[in-house]
DSSP file (Angstrom, degrees, kcal/mol; ACC not computed):
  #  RESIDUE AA STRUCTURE BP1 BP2  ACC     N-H-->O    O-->H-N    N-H-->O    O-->H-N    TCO  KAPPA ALPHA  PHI   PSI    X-CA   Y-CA   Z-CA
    1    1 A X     >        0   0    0      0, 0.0     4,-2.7     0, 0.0     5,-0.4   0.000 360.0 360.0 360.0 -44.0   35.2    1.7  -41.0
    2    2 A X  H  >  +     0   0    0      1,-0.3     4,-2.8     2,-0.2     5,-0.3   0.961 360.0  57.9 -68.6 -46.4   31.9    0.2  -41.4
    3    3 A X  H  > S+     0   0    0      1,-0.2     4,-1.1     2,-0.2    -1,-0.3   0.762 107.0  53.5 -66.1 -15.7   32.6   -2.9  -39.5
    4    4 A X  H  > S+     0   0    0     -3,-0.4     4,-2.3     2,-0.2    -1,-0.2   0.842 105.6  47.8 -72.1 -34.7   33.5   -0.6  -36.4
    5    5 A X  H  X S+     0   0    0     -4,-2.7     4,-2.3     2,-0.2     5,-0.3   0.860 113.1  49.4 -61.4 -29.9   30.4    1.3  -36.3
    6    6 A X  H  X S+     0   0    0     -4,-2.8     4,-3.2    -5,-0.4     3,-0.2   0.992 113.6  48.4 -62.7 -37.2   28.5   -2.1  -36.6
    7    7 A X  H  X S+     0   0    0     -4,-1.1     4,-0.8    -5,-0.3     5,-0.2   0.932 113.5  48.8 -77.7 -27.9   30.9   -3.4  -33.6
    8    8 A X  H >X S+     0   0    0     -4,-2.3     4,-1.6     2,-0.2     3,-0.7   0.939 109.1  52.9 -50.6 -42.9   30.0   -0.1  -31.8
    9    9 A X  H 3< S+     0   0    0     -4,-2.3     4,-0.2     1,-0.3    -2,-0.2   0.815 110.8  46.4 -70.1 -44.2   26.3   -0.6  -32.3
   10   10 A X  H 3X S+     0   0    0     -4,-3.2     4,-0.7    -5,-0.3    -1,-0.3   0.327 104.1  55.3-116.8  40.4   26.2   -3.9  -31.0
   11   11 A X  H <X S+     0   0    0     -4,-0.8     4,-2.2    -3,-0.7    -2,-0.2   0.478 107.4  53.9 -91.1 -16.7   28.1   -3.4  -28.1
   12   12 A X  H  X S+     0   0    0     -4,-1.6     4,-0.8    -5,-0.2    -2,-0.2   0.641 111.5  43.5 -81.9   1.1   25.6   -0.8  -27.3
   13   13 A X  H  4 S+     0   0    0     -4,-0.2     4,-0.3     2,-0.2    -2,-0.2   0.882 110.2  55.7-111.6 -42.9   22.8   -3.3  -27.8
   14   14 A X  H >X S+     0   0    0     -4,-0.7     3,-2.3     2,-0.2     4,-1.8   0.990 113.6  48.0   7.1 -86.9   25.0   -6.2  -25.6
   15   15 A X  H 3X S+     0   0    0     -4,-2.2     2,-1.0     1,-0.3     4,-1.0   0.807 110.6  46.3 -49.5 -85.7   24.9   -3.3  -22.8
   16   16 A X  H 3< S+     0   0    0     -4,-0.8    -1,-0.3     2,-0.3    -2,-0.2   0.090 115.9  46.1 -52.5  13.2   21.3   -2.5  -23.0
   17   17 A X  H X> S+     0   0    0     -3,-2.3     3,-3.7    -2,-1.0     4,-1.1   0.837 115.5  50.6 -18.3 -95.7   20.5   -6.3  -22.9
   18   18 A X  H >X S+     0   0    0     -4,-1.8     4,-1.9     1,-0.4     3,-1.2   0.571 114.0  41.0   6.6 -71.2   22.7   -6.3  -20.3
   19   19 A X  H 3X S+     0   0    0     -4,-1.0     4,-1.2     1,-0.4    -1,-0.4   0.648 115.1  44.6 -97.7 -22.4   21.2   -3.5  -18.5
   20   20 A X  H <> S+     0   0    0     -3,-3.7     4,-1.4    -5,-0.2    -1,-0.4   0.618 107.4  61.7-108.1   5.5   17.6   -4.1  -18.8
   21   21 A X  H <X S+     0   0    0     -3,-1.2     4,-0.9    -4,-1.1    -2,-0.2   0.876 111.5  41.7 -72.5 -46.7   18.2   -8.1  -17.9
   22   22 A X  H  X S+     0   0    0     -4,-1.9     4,-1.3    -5,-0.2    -2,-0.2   0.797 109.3  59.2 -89.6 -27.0   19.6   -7.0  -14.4
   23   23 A X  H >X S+     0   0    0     -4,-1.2     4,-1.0    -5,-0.3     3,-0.5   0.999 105.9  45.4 -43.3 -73.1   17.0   -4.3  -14.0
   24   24 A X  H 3X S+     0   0    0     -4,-1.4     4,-0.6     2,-0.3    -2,-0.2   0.705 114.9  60.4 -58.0 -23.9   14.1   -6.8  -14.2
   25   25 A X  H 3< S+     0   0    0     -4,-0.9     4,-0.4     1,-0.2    -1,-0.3   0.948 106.4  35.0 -31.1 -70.6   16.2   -8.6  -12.0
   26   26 A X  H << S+     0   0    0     -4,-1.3     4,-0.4    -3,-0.5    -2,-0.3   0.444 119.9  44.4-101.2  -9.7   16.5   -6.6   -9.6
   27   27 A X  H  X S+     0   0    0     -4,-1.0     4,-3.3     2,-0.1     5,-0.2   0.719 104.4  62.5 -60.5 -50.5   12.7   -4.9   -9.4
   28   28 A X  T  < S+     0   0    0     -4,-0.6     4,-0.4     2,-0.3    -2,-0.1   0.543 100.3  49.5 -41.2 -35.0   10.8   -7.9   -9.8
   29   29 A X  T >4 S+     0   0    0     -4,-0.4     3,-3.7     2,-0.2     4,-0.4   0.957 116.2  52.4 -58.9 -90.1   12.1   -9.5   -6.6
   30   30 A X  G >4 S+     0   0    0     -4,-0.4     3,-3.6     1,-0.3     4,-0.3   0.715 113.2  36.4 -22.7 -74.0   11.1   -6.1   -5.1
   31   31 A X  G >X S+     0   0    0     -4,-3.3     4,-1.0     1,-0.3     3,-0.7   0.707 106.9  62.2 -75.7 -18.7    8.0   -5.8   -6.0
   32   32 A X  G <4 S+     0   0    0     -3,-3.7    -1,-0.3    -4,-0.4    -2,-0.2   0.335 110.1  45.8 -92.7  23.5    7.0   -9.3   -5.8
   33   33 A X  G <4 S+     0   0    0     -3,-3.6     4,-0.4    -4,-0.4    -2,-0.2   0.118 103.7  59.8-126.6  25.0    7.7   -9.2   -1.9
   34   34 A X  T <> S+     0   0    0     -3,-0.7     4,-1.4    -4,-0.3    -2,-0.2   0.674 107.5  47.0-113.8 -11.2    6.2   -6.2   -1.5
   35   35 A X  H  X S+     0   0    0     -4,-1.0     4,-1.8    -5,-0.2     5,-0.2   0.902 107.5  52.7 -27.0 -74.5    3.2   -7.9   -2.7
   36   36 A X  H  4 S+     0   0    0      2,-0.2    -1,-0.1    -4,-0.2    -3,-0.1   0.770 106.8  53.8 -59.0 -34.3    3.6  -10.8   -0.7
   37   37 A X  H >>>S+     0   0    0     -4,-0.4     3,-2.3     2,-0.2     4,-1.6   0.941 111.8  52.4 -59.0 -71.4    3.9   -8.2    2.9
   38   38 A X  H 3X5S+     0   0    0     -4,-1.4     4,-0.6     1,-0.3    -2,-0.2   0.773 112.6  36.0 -52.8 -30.6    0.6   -6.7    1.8
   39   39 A X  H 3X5S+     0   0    0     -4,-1.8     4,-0.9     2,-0.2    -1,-0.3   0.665 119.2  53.7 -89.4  -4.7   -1.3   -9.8    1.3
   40   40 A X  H <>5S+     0   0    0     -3,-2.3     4,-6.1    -5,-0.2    -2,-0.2   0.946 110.7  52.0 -74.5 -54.6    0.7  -11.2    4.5
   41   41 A X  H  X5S+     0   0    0     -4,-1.6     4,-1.1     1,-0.3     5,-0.3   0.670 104.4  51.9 -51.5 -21.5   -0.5   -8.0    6.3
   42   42 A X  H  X<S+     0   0    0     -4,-0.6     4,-1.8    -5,-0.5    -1,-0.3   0.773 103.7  52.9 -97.5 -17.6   -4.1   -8.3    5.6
   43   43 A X  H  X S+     0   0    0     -4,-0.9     4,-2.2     2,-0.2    -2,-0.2   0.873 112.3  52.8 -91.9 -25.2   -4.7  -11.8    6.8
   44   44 A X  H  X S+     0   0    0     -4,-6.1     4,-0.8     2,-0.2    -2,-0.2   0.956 113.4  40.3 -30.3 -57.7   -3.0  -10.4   10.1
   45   45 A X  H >X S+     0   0    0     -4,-1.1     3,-3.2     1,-0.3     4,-1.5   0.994 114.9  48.9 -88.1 -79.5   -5.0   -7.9   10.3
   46   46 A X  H >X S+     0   0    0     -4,-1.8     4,-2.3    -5,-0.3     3,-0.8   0.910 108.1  60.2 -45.0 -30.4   -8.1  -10.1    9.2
   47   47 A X  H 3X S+     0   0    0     -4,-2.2     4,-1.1     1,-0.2    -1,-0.3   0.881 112.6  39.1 -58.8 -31.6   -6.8  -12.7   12.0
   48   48 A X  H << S+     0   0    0     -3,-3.2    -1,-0.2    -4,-0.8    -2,-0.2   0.513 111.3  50.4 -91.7  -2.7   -7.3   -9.8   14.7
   49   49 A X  H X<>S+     0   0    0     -4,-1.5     5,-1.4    -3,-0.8     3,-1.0   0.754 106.3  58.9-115.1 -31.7  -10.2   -8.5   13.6
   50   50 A X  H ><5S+     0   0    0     -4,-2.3     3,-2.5    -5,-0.4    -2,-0.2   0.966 104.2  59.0 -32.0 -60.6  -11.6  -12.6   13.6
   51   51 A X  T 3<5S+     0   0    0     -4,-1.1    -1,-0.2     1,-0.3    -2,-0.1   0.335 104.1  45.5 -63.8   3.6  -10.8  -12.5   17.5
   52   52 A X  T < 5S-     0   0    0     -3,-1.0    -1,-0.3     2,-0.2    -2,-0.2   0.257 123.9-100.4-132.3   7.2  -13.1   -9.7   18.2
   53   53 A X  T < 5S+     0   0    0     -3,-2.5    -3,-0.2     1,-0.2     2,-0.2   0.446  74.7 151.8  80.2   3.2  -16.2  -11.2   16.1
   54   54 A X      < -     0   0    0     -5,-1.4    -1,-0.2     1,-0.1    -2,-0.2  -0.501  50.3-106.4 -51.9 135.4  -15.3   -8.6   12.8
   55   55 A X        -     0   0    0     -2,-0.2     2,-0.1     1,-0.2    -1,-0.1  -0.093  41.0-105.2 -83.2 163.5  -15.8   -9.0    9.4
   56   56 A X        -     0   0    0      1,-0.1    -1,-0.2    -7,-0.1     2,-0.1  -0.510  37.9-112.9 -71.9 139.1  -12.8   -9.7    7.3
   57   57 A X        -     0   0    0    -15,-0.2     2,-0.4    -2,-0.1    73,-0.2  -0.563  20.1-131.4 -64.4 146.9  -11.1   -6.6    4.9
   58   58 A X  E     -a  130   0A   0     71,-3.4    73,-1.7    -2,-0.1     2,-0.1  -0.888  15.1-125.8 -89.2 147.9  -11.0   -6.5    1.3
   59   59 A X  E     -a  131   0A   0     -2,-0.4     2,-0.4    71,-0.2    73,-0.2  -0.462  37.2-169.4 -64.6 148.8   -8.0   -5.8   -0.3
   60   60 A X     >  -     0   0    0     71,-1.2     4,-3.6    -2,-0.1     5,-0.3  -0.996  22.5-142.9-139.5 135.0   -8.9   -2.9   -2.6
   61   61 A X  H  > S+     0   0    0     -2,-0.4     4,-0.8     1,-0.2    -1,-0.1   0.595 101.2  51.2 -96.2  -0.6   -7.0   -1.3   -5.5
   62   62 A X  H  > S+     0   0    0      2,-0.1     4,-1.0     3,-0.1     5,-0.2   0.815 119.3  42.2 -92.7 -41.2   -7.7    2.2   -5.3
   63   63 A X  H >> S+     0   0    0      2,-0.2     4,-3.5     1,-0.2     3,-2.0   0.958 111.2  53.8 -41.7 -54.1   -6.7    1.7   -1.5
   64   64 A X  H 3X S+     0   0    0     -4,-3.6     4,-3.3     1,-0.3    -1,-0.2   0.934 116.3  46.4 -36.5 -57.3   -3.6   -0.5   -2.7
   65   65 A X  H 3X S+     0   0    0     -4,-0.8     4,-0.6    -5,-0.3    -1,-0.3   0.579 108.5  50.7 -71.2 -15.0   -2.8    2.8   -4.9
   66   66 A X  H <X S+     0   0    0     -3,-2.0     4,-3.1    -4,-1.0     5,-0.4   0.864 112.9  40.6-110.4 -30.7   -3.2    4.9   -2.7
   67   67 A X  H  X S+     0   0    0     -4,-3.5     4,-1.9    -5,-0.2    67,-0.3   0.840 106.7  61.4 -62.6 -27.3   -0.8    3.3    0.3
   68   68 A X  H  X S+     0   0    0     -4,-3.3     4,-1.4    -5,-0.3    -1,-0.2   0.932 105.8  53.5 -77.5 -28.9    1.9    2.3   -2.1
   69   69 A X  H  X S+     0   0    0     -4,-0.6     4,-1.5     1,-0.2    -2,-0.2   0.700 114.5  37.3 -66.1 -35.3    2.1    6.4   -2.9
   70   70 A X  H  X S+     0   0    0     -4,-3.1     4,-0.7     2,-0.2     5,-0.4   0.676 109.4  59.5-102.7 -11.8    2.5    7.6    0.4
   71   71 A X  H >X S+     0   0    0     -4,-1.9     3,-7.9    -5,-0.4     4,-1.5   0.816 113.0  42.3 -62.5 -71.0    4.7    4.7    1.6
   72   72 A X  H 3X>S+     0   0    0     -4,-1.4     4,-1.4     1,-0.3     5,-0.8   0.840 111.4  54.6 -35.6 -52.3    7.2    5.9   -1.2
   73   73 A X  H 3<5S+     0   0    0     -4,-1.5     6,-0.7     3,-0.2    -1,-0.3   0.716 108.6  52.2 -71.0   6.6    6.7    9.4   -0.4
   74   74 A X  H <X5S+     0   0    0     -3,-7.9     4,-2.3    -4,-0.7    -2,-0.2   0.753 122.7  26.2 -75.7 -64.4    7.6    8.5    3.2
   75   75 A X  H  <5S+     0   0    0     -4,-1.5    -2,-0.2    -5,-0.4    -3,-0.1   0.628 123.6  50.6 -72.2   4.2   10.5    6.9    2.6
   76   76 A X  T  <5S+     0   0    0     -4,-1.4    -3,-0.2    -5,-0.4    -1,-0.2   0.816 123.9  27.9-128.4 -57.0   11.5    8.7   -0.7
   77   77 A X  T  4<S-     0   0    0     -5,-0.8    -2,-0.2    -4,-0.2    -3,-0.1   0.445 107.0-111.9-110.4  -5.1   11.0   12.2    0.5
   78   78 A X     <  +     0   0    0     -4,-2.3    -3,-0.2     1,-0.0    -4,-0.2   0.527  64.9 155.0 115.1  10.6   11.8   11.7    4.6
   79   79 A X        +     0   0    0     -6,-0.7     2,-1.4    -5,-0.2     4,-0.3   0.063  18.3 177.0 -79.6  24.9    7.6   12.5    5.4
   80   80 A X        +     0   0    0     -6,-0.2     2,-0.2    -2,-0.1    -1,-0.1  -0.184  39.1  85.0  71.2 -14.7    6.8   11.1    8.2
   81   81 A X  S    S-     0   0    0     -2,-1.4    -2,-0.1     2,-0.1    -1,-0.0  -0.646  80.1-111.7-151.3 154.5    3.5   12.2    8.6
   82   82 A X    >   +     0   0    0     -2,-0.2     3,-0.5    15,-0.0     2,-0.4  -0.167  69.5 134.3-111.6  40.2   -0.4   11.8    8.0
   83   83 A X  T 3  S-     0   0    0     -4,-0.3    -2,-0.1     1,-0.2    -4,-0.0  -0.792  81.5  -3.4 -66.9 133.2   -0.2   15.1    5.9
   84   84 A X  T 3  S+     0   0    0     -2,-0.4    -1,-0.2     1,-0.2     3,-0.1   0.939  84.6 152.1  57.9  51.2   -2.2   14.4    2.6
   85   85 A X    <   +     0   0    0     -3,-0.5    -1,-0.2     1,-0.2   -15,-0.1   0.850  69.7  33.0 -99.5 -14.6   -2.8   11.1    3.4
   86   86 A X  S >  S+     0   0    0     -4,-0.2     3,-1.0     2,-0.1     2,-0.5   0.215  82.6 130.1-115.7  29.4   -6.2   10.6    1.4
   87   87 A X  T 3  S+     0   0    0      1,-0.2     3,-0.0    -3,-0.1     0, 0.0  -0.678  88.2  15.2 -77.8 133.4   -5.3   13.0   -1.6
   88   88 A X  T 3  S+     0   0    0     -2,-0.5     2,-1.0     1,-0.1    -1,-0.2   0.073 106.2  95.6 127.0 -44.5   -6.1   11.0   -4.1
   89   89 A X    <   +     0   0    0     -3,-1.0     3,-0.2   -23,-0.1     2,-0.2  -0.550  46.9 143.3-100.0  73.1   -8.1    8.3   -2.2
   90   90 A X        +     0   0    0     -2,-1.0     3,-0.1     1,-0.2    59,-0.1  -0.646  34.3  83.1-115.2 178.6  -12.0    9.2   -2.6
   91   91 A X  S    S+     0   0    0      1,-0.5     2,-0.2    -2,-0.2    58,-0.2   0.459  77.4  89.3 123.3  -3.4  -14.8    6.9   -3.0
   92   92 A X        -     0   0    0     -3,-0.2    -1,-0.5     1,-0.2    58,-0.3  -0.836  65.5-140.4-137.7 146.7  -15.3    6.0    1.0
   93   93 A X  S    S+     0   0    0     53,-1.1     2,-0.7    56,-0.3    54,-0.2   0.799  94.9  20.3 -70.3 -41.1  -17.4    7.6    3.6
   94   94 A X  S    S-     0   0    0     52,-2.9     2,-0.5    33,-0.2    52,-0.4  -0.867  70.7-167.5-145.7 130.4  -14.8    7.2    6.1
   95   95 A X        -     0   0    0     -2,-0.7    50,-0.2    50,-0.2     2,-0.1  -0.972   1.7-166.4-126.3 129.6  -11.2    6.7    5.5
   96   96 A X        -     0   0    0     48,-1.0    48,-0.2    -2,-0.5     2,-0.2  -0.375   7.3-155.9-134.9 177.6   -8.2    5.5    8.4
   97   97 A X        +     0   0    0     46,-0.2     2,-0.4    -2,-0.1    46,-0.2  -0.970  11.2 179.8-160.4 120.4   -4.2    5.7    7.9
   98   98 A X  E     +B  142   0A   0     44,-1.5    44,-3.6    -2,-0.2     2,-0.3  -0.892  12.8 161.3-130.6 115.0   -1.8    3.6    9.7
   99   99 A X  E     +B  141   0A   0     -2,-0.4     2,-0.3    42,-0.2    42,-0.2  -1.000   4.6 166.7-134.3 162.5    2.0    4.0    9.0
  100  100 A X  E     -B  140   0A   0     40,-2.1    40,-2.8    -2,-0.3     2,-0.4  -0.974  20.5-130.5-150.1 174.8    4.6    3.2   10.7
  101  101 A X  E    S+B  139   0A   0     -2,-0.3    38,-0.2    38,-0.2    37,-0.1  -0.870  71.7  17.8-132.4 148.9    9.1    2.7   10.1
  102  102 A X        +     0   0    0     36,-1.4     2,-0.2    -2,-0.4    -1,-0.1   0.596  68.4 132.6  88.1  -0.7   11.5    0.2   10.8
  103  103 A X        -     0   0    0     35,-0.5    -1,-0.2    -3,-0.2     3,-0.1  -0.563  44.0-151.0 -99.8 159.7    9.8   -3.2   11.3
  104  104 A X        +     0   0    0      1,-0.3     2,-0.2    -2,-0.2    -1,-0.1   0.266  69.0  24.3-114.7  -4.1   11.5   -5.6    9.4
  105  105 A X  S >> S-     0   0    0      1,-0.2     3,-4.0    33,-0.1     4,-1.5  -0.874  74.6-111.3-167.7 118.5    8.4   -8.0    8.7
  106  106 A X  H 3> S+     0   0    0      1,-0.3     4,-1.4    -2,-0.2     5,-0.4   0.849 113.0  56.7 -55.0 -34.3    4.8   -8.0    8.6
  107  107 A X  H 3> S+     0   0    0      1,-0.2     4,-1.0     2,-0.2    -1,-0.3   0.803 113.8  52.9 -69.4  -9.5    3.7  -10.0   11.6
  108  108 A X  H <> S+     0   0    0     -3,-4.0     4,-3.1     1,-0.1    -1,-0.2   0.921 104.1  47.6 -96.2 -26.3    6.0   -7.1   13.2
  109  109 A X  H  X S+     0   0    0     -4,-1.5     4,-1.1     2,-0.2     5,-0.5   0.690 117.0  44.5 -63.5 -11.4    4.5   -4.1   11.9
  110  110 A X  H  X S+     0   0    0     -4,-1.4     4,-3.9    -5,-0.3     5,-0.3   0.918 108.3  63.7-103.4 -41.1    0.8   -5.5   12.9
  111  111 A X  H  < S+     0   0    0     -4,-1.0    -2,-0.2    -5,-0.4    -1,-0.1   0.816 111.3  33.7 -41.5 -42.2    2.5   -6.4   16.0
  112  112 A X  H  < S+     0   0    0     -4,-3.1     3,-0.4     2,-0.1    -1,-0.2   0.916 112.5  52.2 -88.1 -33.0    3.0   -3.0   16.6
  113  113 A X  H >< S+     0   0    0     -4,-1.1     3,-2.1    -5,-0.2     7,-0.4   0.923 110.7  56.5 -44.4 -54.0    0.1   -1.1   15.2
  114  114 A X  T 3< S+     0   0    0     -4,-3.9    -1,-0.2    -5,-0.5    -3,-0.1   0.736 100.1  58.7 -71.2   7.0   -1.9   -3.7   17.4
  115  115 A X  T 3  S+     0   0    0     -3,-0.4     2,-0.5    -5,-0.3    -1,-0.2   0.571  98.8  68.1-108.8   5.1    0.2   -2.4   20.4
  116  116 A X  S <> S-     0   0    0     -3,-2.1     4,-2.1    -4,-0.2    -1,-0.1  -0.982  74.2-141.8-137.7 146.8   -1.2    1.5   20.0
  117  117 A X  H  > S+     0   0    0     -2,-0.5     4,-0.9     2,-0.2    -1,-0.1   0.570  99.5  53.8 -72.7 -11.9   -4.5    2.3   20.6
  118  118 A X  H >> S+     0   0    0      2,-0.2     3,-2.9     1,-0.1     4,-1.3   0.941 117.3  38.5 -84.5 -68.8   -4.9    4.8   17.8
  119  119 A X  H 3> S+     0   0    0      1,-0.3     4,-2.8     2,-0.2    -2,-0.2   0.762 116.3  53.2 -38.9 -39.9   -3.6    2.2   15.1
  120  120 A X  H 3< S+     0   0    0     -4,-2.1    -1,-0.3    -7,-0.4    -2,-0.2   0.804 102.1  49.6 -85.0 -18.7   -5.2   -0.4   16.5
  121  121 A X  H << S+     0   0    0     -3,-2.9    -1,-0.2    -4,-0.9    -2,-0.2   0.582 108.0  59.1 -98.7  16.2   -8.7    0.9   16.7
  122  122 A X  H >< S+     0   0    0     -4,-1.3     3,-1.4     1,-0.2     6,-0.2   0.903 112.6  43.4 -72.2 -58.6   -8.2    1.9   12.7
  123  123 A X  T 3< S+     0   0    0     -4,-2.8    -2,-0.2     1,-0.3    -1,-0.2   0.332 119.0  40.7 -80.0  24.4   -7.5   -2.1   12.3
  124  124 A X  T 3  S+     0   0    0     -5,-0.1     2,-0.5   -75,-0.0    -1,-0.3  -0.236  89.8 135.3-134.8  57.0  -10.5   -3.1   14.6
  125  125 A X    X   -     0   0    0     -3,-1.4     3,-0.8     1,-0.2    -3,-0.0  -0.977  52.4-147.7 -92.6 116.9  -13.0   -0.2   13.0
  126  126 A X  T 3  S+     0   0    0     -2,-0.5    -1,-0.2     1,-0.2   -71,-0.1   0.870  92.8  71.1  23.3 -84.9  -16.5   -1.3   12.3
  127  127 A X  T 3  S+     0   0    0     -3,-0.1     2,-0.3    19,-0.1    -1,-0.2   0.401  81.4  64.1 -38.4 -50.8  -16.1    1.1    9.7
  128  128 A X    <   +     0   0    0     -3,-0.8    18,-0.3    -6,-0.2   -33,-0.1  -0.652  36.8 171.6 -73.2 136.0  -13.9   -0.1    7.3
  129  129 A X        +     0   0    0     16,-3.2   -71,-3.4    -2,-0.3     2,-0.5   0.275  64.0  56.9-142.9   1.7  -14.3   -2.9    5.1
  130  130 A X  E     -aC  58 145A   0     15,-3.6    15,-0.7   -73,-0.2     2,-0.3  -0.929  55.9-165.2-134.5-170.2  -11.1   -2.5    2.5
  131  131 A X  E     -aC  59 144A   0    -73,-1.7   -71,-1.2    -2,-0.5     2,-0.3  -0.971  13.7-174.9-159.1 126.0   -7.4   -2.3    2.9
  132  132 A X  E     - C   0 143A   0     11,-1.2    11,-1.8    -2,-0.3     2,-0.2  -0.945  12.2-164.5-131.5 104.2   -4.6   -1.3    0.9
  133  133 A X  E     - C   0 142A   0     -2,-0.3     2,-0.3     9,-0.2     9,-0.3  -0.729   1.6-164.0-117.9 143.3   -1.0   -1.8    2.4
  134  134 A X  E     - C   0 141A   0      7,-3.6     7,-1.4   -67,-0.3     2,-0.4  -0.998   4.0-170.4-130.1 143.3    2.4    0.0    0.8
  135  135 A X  E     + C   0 140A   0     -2,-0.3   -63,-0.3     5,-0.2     5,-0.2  -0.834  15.6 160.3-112.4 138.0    6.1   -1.3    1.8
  136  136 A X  E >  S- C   0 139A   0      3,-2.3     3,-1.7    -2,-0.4   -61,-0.1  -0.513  70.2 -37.4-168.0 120.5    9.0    0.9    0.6
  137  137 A X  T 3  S-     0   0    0      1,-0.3   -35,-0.3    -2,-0.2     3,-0.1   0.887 124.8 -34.1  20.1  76.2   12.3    0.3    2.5
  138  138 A X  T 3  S+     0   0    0      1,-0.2   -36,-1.4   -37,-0.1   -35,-0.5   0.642 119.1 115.9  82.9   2.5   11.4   -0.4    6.2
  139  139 A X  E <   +BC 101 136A   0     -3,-1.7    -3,-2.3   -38,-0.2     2,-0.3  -0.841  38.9 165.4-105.8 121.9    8.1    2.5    5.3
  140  140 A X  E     +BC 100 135A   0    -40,-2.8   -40,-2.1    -2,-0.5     2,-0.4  -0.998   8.6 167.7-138.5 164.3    4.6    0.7    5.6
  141  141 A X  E     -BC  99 134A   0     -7,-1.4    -7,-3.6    -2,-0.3     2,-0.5  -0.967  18.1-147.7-172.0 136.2    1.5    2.2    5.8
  142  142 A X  E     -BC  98 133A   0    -44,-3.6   -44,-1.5    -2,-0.4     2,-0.8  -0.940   9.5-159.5-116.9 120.0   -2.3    0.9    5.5
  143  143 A X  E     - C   0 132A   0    -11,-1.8   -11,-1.2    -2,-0.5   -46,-0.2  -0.849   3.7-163.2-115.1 138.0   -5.4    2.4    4.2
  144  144 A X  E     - C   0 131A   0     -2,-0.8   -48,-1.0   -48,-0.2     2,-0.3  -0.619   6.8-174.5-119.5 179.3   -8.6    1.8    4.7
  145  145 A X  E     + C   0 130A   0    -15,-0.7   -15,-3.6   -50,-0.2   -16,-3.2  -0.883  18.1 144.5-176.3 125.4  -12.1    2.5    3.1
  146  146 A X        +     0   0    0    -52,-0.4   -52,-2.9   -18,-0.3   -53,-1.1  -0.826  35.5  33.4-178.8-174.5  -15.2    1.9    3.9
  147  147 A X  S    S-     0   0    0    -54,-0.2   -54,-0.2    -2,-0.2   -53,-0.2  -0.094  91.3 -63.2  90.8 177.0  -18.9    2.8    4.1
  148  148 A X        -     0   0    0    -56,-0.2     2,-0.3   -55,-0.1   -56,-0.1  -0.227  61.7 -92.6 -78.9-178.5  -20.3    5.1    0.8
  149  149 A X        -     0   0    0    -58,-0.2   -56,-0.3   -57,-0.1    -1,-0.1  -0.724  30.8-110.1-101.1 173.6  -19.2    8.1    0.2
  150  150 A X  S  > S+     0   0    0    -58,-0.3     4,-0.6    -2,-0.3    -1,-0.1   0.230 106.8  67.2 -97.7 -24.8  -20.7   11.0    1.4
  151  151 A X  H >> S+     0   0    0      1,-0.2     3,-2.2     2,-0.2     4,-0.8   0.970 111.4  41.6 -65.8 -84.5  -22.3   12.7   -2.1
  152  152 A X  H 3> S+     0   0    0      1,-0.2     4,-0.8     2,-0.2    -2,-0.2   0.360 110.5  55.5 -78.6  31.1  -24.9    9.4   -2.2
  153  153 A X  H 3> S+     0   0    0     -2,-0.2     4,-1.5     2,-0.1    -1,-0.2   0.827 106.6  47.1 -92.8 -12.6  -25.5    9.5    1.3
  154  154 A X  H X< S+     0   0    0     -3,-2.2     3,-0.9    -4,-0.6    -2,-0.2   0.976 119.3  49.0 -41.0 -85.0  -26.6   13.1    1.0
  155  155 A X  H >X S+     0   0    0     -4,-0.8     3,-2.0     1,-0.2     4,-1.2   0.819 104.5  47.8 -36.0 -59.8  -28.6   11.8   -1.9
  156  156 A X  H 3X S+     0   0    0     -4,-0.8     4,-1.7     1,-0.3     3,-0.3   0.821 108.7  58.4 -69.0 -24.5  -30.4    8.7   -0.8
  157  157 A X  H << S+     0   0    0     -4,-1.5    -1,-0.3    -3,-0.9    -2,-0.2   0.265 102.2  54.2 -86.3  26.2  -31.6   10.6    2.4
  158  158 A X  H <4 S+     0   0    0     -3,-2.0    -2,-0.2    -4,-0.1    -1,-0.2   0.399 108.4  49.4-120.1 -23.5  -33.3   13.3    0.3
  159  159 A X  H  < S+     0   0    0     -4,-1.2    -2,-0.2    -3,-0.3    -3,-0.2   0.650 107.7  52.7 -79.5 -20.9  -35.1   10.7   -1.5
  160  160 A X     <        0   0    0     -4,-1.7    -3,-0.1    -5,-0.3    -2,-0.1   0.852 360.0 360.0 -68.7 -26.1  -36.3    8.9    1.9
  161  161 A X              0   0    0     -5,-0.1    -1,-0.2    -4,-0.1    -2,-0.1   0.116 360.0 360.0 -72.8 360.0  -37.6   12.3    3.0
């Protein structure tokens, strides 16, 4: 009796080996190419914004955070949309959104962003100076930041006054 609960026990510990070996498997890939499209995507983007005399973006992690949340809730919940696109993301005077579905590759999604004028004058704004890009299945979407936020600019021009 005893030696069958032990052979139960570690065939459940076999399976969860098992299970969490092909998990890490299989996310780790994922996530280190969705990695790899976002930094692909910002030196596009910084390549077009070179050709017009513009300063390069930084990548930024509250941006990073705030695009990988609404790609997945594009693709994960079917939304479509710039609904809610900066809850979440404060810290910036002035804050842009680009998403778009279906490109298979970054140099095609900036290929298309750069081929509408709304998207395209978000990646050629002045205005912005970071970037944060989120992939989830064929969903990608860029956010940008830039300038202060709006609190100290309030402030510091009540002390110039």
């Amino acid at each position: 009796m005893r030696a069958m609960r032990n052979s139960k026990v570690w065939s459940a510990v076999r399976f969860a080996v098992v299970a969490a070996v092909l998990f890490v498997g299989l996310v780790a890939p994922v996530q280190a190419q969705a990695a790899s499209h976002a930094e692909q995507v910002l030196a596009l983007v910084n390549a077009e914004r070179k050709k017009v005399g513009l300063k390069p973006l930084a990548l930024s992690q509250r941006c990073q955070a705030q695009a990988d949340k609404r790609a997945k809730e594009i693709c994960q919940r079917g939304r479509f949309n710039h609904k809610g696109a900066f809850n979440g993301l404060r810290g910036y005077g002035w804050m842009g959104e680009n998403i778009a579905k279906g490109y298979r590759s970054p140099a095609a999604v900036v290929r298309g962003w750069m081929h509408s004028k709304g998207h395209r004058a978000n990646i050629l704004s002045r205005r912005f100076t970071h970037l944060g890009v989120g992939v989830c299945r064929g969903c990608w979407v860029q956010t940008f930041g830039g300038g202060r936020p709006k609190i100290v600019r309030r402030i510091v021009r009540r002390k110039r006054r």
